[in-house]
N, C-alpha and C positions, 0 to 999 in steps of 0.2 A: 890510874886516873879515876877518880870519883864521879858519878854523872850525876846529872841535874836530877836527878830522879821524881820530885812532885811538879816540878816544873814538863817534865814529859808527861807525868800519867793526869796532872792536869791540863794539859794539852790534849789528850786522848777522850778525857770526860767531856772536854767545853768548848772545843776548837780553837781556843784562846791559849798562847804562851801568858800566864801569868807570873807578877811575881812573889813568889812563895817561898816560904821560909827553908834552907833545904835540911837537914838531917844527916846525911850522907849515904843513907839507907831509903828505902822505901819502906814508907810507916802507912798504911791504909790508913787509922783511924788519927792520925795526924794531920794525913793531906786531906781527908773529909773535913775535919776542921776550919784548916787554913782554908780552904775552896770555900767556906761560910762567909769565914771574915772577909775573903775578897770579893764578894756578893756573890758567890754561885753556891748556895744551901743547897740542899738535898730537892727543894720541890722544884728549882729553878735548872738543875740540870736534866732530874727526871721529864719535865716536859722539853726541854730541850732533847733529850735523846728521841723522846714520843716525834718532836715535830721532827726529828733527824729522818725516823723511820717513816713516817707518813708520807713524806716528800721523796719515798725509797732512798736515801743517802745513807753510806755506809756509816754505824754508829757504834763501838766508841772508832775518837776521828783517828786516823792514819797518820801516827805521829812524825817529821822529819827527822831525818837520819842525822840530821847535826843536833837537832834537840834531844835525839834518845840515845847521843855518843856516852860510851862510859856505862850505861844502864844496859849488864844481859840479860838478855831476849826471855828466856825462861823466867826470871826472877822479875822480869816487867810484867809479864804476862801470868804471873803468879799476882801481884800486887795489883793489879788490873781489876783481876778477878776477884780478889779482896774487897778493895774500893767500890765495886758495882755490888757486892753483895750484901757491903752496910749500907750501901742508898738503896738496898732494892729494885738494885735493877739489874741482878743476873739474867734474868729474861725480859722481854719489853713488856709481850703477851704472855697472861697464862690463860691456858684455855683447860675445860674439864676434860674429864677423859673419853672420848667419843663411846656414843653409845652402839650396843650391842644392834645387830643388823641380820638379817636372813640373806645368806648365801644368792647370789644367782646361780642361776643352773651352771654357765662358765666356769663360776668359782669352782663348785663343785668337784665338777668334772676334771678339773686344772688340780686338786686337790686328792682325788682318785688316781693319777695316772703314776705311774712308777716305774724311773727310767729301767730299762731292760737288764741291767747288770743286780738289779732287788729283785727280780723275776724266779720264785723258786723252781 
């Protein structure tokens, strides 16, 4: 059995079961497509996920188990990750890389100690 497969992973981007043209496969840069024509473009789900996360609600959404029949798990969640990485949104946040910091003395010392079995 074939599964819905853009009809799940656009259900996981928009919390919407749309109707979407299927393939029989999951095509990332296909259901990006489709997800345009049927008004959810790239900036319209991007803030969609933003307002997901803001309001802390799990994002992408928690597809149903009769919508993601037929579609496996690895290969959804392969295609998933595809789809979020052409819209840009493998991460919500990116943040720089924290800056360098001076030790507290804890650290340190936490840093220094070495369990008894490294004891020459």
């Amino acid at each position: 059995m074939s599964g819905r497969w853009h009809a799940a992973l656009g259900y996981a981007l928009t919390g919407e079961e749309l109707p979407l043209p299927e393939p029989g496969a999951p095509d990332p840069v296909m259901l990006v497509e489709h997800l345009a024509i049927a008004g959810w473009p790239g900036s319209r789900i991007s803030a969609h996920a933003h307002a997901e996360a803001e309001a802390e609600r799990a994002w992408p959404h928690h597809v149903p188990a009769t919508l993601r029949a037929g579609c496996g798990a690895a290969q959804f969640a392969a295609a998933l990750g595809a789809a979020r990485h052409s819209l840009g949104l493998s991460v919500l946040e990116i943040r720089p890389p924290s800056p360098r910091r001076t030790l507290t003395a804890d650290e340190v010392r936490l840093l220094r100690e070495v369990p008894p079995h490294h004891v020459h």
